[in-house]
C-alpha positions as CSV (number, residue, x, y, z in Angstrom):
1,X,56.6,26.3,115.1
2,X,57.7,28.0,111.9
3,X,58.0,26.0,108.7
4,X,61.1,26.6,106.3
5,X,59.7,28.7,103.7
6,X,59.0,27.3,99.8
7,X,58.7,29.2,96.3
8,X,57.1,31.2,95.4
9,X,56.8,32.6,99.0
10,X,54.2,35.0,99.9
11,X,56.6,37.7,101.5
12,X,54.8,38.3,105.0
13,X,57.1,35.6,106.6
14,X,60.1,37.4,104.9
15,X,60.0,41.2,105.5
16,X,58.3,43.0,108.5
17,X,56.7,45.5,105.3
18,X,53.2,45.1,105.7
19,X,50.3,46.6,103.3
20,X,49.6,49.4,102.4
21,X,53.9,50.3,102.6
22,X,54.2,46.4,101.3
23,X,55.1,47.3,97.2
24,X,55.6,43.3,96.4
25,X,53.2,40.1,96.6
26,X,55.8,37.3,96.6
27,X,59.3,35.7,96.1
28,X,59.2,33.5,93.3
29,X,63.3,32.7,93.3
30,X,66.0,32.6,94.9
31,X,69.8,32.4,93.6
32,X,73.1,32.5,94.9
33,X,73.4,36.2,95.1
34,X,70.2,37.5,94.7
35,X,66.4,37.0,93.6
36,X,63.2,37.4,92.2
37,X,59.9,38.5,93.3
38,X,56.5,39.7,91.8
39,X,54.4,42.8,92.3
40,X,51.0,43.5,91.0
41,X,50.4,47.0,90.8
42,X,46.8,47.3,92.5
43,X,44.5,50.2,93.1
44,X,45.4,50.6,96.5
45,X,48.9,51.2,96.1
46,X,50.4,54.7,98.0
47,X,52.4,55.8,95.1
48,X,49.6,56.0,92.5
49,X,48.5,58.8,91.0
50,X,45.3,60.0,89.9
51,X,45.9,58.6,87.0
52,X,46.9,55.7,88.2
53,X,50.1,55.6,87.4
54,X,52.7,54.5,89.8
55,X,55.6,56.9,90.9
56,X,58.9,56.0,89.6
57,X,60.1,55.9,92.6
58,X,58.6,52.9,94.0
59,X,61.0,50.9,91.9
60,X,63.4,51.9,94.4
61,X,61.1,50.5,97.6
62,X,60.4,47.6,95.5
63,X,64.4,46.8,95.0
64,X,64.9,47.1,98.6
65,X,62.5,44.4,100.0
66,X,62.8,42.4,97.0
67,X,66.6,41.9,98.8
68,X,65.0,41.7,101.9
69,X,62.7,38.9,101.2
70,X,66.2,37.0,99.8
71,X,67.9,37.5,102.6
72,X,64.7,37.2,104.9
73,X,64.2,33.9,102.8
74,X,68.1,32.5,103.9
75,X,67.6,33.6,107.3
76,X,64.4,31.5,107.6
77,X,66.2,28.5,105.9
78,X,68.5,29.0,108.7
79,X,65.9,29.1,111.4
80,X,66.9,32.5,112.4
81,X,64.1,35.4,112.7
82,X,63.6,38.2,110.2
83,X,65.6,41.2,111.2
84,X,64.7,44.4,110.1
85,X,66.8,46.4,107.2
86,X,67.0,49.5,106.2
87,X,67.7,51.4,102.6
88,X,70.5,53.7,103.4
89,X,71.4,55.2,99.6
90,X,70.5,54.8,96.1
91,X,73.9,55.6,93.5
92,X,72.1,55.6,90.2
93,X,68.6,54.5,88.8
94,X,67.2,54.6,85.7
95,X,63.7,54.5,84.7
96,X,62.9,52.5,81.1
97,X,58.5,51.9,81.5
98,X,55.8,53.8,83.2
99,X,54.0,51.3,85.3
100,X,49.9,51.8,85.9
101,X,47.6,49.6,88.1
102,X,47.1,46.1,86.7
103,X,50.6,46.0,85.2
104,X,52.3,43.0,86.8
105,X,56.3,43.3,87.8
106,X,58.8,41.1,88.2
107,X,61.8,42.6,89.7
108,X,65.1,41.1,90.1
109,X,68.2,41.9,92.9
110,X,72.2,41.1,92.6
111,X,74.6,41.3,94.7
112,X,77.3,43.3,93.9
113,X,79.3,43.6,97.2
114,X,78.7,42.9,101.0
115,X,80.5,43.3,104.3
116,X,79.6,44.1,107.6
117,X,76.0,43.9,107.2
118,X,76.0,45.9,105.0
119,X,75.1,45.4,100.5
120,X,75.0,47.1,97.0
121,X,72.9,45.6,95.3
122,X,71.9,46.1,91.4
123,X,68.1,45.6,90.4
């Protein structure tokens, strides 16, 4: 039998991602619209470069199943299982950092709108 999940959440139970396409470690909070998790950058991750440097673009991935692990997260609350999602489009993103191996992340989801399954969200 499944136990509700707590935080911080190790986000296995949340999202069907699993290493090495897994980008975050854990859901540390949960809010009425959105969330928080974490994300250490390790040496193993895909989207490093030989410099080890991580490719912007992986703040796009991590976004996307930081939302999943909130909604995964209120779907286990409910005692429902974990459906799969998928990230259909990105409108605008910005990059402010370069990230490198070590650097820890905390990255943060809104919702701005949802219906029919489907969400914008802002992180």
């Amino acid at each position: 039998m499944e136990t509700e999940p707590t935080l911080p959440s190790p986000v296995e139970a949340l999202i069907p991602h699993r290493k090495p396409l897994c980008m975050i470690d854990r859901l540390i909070d949960v809010k009425d619209h959105g969330g928080t998790a974490e994300a250490e950058v390790t040496s193993d991750n895909v989207m490093l470069d030989e410099n080890g440097q991580l490719d912007p673009l992986a703040a796009a991935e991590m976004i996307a199943q930081t939302y999943a692990a909130v909604k995964g997260y209120d779907v286990r609350l409910s005692g429902k299982p974990v459906k799969q999602g998928f990230l259909v489009g990105i409108r605008k993103i910005e990059f402010l950092k370069l990230v490198f191996v070590g650097d820890l992340l905390r990255i943060n989801v809104d919702t701005v709108a949802a219906i029919s399954g489907f969400a914008v969200v802002k992180g």
